[in-house]
N, CA, C and O atoms as CSV, one atom per row, in Angstrom:
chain,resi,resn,atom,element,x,y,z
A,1,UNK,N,N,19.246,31.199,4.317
A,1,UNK,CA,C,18.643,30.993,3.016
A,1,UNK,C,C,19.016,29.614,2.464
A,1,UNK,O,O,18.192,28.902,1.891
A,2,UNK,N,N,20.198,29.293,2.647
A,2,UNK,CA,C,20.472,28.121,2.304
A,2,UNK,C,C,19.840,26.778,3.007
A,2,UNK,O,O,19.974,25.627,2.592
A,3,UNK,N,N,19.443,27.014,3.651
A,3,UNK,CA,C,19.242,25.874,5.071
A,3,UNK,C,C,17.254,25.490,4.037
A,3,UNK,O,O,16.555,24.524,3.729
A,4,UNK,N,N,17.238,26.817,3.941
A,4,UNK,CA,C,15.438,26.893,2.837
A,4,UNK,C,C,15.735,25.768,1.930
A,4,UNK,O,O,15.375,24.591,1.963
A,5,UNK,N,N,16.637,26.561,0.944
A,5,UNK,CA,C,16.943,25.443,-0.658
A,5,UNK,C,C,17.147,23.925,-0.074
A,5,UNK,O,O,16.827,23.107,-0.937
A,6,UNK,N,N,17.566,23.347,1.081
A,6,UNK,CA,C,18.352,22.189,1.202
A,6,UNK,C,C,16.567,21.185,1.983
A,6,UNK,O,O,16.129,20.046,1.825
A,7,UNK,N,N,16.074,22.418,2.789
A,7,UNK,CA,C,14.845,21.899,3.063
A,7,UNK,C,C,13.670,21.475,1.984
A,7,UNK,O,O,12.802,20.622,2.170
A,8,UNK,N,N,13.906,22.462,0.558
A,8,UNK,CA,C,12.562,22.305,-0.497
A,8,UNK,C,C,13.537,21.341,-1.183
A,8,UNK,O,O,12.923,20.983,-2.188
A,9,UNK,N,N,14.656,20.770,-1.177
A,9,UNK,CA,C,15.072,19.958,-2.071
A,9,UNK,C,C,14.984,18.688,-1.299
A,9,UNK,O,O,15.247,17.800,-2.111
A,10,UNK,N,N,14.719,18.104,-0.010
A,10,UNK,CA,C,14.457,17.255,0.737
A,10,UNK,C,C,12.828,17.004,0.750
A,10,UNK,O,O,12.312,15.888,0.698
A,11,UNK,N,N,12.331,17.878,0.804
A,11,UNK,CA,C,10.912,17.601,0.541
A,11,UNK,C,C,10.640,16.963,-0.801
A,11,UNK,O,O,9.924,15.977,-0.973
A,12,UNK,N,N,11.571,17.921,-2.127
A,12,UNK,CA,C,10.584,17.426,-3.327
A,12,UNK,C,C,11.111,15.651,-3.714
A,12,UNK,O,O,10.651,14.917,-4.589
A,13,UNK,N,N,12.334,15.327,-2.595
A,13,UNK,CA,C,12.880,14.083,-3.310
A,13,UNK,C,C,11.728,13.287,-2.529
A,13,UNK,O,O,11.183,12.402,-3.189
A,14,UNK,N,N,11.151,13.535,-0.830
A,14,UNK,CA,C,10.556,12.729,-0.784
A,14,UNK,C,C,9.382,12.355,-1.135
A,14,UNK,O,O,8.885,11.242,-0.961
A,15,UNK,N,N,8.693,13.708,-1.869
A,15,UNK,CA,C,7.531,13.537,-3.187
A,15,UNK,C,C,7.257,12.594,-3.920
A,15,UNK,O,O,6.209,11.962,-4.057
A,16,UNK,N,N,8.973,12.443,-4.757
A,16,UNK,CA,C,9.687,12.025,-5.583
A,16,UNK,C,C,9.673,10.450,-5.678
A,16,UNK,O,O,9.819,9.651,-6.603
A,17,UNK,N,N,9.452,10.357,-4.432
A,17,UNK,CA,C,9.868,8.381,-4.276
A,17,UNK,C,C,8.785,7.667,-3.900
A,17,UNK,O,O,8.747,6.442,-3.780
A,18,UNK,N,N,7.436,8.836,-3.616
A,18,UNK,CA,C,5.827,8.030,-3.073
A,18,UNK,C,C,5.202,7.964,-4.467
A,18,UNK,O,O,5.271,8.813,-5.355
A,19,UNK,N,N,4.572,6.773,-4.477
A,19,UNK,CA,C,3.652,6.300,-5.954
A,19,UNK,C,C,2.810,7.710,-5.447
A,19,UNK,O,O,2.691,8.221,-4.333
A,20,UNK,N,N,2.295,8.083,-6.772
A,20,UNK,CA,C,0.699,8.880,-6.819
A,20,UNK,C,C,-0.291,8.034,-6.373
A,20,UNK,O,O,-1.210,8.587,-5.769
A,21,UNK,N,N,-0.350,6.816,-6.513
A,21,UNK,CA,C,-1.219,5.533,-6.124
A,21,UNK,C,C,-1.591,6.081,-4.478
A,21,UNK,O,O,-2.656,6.425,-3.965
A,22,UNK,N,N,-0.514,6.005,-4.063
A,22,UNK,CA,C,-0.759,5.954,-2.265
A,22,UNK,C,C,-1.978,7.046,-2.417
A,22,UNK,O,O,-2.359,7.770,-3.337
A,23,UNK,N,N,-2.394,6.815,-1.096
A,23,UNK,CA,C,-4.234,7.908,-0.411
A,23,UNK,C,C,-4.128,7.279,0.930
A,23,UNK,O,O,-3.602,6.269,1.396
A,24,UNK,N,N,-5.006,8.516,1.473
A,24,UNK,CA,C,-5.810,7.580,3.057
A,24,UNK,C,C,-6.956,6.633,2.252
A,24,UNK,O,O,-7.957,6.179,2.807
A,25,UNK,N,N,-6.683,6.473,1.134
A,25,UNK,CA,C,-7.757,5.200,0.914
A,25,UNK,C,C,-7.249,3.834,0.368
A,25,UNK,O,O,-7.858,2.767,0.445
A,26,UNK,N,N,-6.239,4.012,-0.099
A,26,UNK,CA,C,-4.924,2.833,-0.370
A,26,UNK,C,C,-3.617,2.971,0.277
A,26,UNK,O,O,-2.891,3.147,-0.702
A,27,UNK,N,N,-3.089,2.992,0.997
A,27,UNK,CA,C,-1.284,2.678,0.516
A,27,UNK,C,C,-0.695,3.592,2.221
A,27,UNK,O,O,0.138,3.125,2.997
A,28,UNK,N,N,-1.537,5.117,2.411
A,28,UNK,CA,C,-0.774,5.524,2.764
A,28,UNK,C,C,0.150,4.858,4.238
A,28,UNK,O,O,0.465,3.679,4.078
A,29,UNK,N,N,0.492,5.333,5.284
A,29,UNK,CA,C,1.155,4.365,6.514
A,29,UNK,C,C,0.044,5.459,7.664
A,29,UNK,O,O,-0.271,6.646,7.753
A,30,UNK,N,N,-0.320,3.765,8.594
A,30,UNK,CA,C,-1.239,4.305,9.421
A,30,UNK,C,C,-1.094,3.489,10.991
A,30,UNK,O,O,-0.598,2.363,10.975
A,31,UNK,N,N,-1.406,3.906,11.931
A,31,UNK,CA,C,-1.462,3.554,13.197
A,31,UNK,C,C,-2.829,3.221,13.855
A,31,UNK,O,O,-3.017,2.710,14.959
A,32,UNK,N,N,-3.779,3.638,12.898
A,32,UNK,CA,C,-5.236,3.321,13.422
A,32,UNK,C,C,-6.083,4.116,12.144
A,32,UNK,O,O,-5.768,5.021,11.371
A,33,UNK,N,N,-7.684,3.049,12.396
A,33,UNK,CA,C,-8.323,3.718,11.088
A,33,UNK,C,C,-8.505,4.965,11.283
A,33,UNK,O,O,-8.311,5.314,10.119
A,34,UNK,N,N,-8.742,6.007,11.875
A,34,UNK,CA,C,-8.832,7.420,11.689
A,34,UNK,C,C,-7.535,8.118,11.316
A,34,UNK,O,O,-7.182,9.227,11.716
A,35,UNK,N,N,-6.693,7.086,10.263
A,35,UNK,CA,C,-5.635,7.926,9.916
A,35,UNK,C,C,-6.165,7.528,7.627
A,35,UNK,O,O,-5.664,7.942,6.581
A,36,UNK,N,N,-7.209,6.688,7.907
A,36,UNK,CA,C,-7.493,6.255,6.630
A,36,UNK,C,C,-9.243,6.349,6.319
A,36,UNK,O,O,-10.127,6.297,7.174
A,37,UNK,N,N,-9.366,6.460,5.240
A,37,UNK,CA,C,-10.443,6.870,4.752
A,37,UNK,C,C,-11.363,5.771,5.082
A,37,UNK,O,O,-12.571,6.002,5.138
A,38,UNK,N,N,-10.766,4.271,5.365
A,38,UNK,CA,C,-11.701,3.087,5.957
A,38,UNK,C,C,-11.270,1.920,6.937
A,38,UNK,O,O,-11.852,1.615,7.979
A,39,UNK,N,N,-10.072,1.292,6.374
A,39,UNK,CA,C,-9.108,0.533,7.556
A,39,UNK,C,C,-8.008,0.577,7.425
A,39,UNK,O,O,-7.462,0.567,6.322
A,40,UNK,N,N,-7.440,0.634,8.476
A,40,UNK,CA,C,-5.582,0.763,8.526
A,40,UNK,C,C,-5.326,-0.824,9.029
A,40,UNK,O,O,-5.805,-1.320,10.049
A,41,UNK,N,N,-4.682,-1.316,8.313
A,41,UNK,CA,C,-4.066,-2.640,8.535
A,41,UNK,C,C,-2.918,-1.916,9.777
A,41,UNK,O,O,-2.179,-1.024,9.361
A,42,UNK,N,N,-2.843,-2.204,10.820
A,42,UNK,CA,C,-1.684,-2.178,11.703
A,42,UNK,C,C,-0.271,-2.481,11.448
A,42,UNK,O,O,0.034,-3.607,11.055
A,43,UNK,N,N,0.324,-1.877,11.572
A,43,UNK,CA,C,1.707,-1.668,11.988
A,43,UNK,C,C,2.058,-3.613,11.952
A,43,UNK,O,O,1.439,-4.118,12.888
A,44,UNK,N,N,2.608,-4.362,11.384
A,44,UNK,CA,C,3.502,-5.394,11.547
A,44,UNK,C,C,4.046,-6.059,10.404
A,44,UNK,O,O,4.031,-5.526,9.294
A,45,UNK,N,N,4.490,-7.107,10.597
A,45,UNK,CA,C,5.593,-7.612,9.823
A,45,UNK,C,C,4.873,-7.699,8.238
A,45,UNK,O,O,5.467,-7.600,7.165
A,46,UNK,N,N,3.312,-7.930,8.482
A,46,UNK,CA,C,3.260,-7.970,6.951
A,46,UNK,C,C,2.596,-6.902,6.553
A,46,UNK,O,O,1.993,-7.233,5.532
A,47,UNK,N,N,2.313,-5.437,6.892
A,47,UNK,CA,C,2.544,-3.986,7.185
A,47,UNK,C,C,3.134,-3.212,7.349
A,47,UNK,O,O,2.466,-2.263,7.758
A,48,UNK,N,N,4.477,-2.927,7.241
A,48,UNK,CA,C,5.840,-2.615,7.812
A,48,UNK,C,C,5.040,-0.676,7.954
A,48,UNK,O,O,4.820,-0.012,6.941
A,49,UNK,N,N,4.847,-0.323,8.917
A,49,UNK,CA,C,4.470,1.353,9.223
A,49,UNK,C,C,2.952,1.241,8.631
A,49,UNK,O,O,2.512,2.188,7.979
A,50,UNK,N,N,2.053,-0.064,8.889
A,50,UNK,CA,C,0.719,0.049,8.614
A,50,UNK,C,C,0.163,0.570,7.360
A,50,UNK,O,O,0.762,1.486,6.797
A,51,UNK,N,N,-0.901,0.095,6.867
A,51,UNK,CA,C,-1.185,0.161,5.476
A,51,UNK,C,C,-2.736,0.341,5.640
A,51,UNK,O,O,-3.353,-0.519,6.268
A,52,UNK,N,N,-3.453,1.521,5.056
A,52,UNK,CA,C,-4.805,2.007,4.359
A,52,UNK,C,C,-5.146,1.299,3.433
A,52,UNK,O,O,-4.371,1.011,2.521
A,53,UNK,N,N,-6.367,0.888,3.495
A,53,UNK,CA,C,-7.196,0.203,2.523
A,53,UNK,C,C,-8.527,0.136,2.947
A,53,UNK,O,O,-9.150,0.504,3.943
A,54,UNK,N,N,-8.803,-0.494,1.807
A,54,UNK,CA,C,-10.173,-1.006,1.544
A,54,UNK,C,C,-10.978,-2.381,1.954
A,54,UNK,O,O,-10.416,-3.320,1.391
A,55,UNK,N,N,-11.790,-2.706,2.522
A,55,UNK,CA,C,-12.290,-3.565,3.003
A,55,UNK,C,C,-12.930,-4.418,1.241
A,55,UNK,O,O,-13.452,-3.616,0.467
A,56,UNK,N,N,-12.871,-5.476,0.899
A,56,UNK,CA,C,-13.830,-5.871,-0.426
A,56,UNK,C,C,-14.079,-7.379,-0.627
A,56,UNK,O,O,-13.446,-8.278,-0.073
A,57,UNK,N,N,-15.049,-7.517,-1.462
A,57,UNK,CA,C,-15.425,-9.349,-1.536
A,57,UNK,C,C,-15.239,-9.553,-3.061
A,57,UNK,O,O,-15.395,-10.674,-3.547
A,58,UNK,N,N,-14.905,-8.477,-3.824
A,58,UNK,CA,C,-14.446,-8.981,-5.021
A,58,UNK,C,C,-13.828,-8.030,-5.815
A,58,UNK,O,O,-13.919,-6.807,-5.717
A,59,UNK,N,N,-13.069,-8.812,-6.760
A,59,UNK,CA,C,-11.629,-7.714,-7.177
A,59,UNK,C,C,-12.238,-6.045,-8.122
A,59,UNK,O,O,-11.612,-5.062,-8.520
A,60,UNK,N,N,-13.313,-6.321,-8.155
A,60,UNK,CA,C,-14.057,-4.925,-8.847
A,60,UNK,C,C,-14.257,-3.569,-7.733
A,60,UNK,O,O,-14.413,-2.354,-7.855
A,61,UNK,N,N,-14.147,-4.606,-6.531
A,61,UNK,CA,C,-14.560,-3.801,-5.486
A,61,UNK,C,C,-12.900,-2.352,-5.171
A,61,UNK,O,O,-12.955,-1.428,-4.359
A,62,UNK,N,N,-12.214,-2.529,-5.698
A,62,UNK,CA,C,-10.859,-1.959,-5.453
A,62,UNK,C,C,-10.635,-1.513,-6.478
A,62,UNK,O,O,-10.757,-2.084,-7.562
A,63,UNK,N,N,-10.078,0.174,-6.166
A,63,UNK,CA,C,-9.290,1.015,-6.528
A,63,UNK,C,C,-7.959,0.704,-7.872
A,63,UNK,O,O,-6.930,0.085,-7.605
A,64,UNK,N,N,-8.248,1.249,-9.224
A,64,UNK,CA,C,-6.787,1.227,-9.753
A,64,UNK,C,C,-6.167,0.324,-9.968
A,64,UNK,O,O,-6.479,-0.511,-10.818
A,65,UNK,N,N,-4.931,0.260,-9.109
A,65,UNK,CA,C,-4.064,-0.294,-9.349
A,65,UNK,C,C,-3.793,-1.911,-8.429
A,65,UNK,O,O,-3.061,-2.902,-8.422
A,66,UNK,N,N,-4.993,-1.281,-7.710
A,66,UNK,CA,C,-4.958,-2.714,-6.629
A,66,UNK,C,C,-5.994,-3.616,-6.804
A,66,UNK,O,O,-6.928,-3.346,-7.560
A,67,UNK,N,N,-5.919,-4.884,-6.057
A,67,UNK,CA,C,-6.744,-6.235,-6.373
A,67,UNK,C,C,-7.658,-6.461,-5.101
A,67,UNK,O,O,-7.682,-5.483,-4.353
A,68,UNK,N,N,-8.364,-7.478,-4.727
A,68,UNK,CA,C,-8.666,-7.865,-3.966
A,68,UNK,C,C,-8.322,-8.979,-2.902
A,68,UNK,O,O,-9.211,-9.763,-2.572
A,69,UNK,N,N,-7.273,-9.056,-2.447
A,69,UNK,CA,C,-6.269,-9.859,-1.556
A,69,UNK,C,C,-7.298,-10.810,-1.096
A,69,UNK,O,O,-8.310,-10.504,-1.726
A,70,UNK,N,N,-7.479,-11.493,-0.565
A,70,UNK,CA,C,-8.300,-12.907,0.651
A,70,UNK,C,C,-7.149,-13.090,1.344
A,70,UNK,O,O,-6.440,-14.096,1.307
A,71,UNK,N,N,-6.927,-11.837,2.150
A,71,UNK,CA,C,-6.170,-11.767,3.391
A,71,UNK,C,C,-6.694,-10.631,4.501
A,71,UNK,O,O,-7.204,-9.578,4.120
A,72,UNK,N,N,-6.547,-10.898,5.659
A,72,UNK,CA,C,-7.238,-9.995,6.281
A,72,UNK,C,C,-9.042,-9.690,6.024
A,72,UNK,O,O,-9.466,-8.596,5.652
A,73,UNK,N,N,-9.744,-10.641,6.251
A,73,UNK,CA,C,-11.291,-10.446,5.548
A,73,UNK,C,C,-11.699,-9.963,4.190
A,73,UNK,O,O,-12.835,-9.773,3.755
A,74,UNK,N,N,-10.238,-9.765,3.465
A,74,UNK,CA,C,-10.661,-9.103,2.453
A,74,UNK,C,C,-10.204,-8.021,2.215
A,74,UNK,O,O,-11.013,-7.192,2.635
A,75,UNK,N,N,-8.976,-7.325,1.576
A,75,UNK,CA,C,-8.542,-6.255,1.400
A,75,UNK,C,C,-7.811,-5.765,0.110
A,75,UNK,O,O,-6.988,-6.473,-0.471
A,76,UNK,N,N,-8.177,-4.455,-0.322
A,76,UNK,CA,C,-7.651,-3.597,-1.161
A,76,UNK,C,C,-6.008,-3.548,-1.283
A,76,UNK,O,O,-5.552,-2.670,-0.551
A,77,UNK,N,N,-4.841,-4.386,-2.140
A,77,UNK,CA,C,-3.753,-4.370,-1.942
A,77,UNK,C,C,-2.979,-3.787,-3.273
A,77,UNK,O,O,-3.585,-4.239,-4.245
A,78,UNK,N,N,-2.134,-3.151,-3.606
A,78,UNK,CA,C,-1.185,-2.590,-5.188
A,78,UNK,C,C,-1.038,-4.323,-5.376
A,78,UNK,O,O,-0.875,-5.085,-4.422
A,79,UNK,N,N,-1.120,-4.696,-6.622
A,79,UNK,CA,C,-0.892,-5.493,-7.527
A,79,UNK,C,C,0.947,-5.412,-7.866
A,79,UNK,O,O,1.541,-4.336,-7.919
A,80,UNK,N,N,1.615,-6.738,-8.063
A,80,UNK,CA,C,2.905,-6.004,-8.434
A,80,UNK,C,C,3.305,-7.624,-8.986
A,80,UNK,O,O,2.740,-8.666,-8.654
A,81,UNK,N,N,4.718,-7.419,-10.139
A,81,UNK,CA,C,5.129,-9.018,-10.511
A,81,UNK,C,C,6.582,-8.746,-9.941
A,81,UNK,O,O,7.357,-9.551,-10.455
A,82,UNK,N,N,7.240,-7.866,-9.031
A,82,UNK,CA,C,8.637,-8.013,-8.614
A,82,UNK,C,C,8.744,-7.243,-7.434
A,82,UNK,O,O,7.798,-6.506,-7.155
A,83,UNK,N,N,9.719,-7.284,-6.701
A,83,UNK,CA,C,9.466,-6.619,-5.048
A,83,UNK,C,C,10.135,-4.987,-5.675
A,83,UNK,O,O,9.844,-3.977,-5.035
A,84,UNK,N,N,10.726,-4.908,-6.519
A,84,UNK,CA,C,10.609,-3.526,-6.775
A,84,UNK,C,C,9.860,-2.689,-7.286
A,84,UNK,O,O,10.156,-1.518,-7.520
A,85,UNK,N,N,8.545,-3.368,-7.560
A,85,UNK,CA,C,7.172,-2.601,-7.796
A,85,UNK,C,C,7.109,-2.048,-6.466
A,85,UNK,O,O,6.909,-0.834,-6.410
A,86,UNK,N,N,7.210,-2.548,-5.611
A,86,UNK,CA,C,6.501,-2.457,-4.452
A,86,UNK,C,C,7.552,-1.141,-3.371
A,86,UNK,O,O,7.084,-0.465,-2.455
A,87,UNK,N,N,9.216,-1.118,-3.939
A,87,UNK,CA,C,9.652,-0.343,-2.959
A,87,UNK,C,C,9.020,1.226,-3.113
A,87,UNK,O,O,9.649,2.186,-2.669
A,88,UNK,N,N,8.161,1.329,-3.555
A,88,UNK,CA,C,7.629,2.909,-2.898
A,88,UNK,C,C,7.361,2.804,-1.973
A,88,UNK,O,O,7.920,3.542,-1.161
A,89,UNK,N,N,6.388,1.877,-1.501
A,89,UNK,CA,C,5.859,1.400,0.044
A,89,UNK,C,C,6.809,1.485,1.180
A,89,UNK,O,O,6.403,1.737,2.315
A,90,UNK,N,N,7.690,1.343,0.991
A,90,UNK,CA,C,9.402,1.181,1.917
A,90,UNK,C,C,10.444,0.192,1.554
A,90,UNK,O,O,10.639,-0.480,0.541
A,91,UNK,N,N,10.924,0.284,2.446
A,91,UNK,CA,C,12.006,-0.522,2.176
A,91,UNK,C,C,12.028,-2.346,2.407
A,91,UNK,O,O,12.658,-3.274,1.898
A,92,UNK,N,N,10.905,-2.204,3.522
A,92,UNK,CA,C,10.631,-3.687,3.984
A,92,UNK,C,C,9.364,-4.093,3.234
A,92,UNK,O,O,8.700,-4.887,3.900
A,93,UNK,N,N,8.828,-3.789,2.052
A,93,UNK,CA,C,7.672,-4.063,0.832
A,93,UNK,C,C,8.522,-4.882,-0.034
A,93,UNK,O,O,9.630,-4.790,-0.563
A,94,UNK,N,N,7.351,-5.897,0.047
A,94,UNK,CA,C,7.570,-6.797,-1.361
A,94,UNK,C,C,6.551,-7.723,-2.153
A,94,UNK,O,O,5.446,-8.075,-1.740
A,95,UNK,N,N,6.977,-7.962,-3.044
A,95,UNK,CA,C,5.677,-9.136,-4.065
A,95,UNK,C,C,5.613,-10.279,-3.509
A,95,UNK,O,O,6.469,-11.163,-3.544
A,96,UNK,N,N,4.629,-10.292,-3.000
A,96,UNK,CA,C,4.364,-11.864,-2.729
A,96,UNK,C,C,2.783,-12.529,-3.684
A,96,UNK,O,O,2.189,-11.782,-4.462
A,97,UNK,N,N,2.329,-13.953,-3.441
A,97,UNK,CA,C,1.369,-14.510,-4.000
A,97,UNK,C,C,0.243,-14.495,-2.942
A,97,UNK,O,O,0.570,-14.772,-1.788
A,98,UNK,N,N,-1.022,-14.206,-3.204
A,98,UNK,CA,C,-2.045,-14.713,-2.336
A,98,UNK,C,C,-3.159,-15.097,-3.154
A,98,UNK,O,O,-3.209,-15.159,-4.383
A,99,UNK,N,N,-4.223,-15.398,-2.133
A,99,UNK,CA,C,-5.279,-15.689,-3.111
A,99,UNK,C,C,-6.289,-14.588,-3.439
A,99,UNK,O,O,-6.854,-13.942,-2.556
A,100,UNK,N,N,-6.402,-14.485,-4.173
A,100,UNK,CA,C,-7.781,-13.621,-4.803
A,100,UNK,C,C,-8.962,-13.740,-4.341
A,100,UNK,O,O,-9.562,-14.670,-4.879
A,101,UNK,N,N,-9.467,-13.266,-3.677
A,101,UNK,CA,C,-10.916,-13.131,-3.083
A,101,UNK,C,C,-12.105,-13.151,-3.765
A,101,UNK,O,O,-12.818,-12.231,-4.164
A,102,UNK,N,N,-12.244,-14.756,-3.861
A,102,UNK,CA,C,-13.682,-14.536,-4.387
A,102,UNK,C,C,-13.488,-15.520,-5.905
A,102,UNK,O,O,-14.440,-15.902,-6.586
A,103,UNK,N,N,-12.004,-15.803,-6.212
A,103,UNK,CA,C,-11.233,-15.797,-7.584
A,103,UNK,C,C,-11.090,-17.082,-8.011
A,103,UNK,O,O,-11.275,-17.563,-9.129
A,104,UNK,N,N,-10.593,-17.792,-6.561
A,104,UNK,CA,C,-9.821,-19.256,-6.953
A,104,UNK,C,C,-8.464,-19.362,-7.278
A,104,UNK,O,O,-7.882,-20.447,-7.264
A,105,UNK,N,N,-7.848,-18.160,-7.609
A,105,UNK,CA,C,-6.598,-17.870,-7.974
A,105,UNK,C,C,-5.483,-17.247,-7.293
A,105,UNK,O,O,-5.788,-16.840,-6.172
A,106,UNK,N,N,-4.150,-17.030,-7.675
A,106,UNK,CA,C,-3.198,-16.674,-6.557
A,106,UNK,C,C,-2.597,-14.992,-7.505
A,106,UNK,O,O,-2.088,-15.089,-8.622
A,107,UNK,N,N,-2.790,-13.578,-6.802
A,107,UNK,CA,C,-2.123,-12.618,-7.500
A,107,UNK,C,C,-1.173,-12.450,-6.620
A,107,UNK,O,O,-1.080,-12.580,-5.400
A,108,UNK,N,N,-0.597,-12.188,-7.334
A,108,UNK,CA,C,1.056,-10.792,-6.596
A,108,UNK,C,C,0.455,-9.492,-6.179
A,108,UNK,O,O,-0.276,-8.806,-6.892
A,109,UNK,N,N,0.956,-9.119,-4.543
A,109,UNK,CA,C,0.851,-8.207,-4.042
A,109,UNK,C,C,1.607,-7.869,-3.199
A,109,UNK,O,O,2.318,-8.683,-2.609
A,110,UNK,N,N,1.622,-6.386,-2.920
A,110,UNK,CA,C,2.660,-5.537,-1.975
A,110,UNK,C,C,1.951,-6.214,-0.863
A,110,UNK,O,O,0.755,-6.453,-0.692
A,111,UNK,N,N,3.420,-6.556,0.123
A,111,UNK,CA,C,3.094,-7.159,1.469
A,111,UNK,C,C,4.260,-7.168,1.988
A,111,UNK,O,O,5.127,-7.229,1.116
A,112,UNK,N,N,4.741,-7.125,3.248
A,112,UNK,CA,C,6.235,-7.269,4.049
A,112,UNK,C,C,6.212,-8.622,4.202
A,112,UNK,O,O,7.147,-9.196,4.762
């Protein structure tokens, strides 16, 4: 019985520490697009366990909380102004600058 309580209290912390933000359509961690509702950015250094998103050509085109990166052809990324916005993503997530797609301008976004 105990081994139960120690298992539902391990589950709800790791509930606990994922944004509501994340989906197979933003955020969640992926190995290929049939793990996401459209593209999985792959597994690497500036992906750390691959990242779901959105393909877009302008920042209207994206979800919430995220922008429109001009990285990768164009992608759906969380918006953030400090790398601890970003540690829900993991541990190797952080704020960086890119350009805005479509914008002329440079936003902060979750990226390894």
């Amino acid at each position: 019985m105990r081994s139960a309580w120690i298992a539902i209290a391990v589950a709800g912390a790791l509930v606990a520490c994922e944004s509501s933000d994340v989906s197979r359509e933003v955020g969640a961690r992926c190995t290929s697009s049939d793990d996401c509702d459209e593209r999985c950015l792959a597994p690497s250094t500036a992906y750390p366990g691959g990242f779901c998103s959105l393909a877009c050509e302008r920042d209207g085109d994206c979800p919430g909380s995220t922008t429109c990166a001009d990285v990768d052809g164009g992608v759906c990324l969380f918006t953030c102004t400090t790398d601890a916005e970003c540690a829900f993503l993991g541990p190797d997530w952080g704020c960086e600058a890119v350009d805005l797609r479509g914008g002329g301008i440079k936003v902060r976004v979750c990226r390894g």
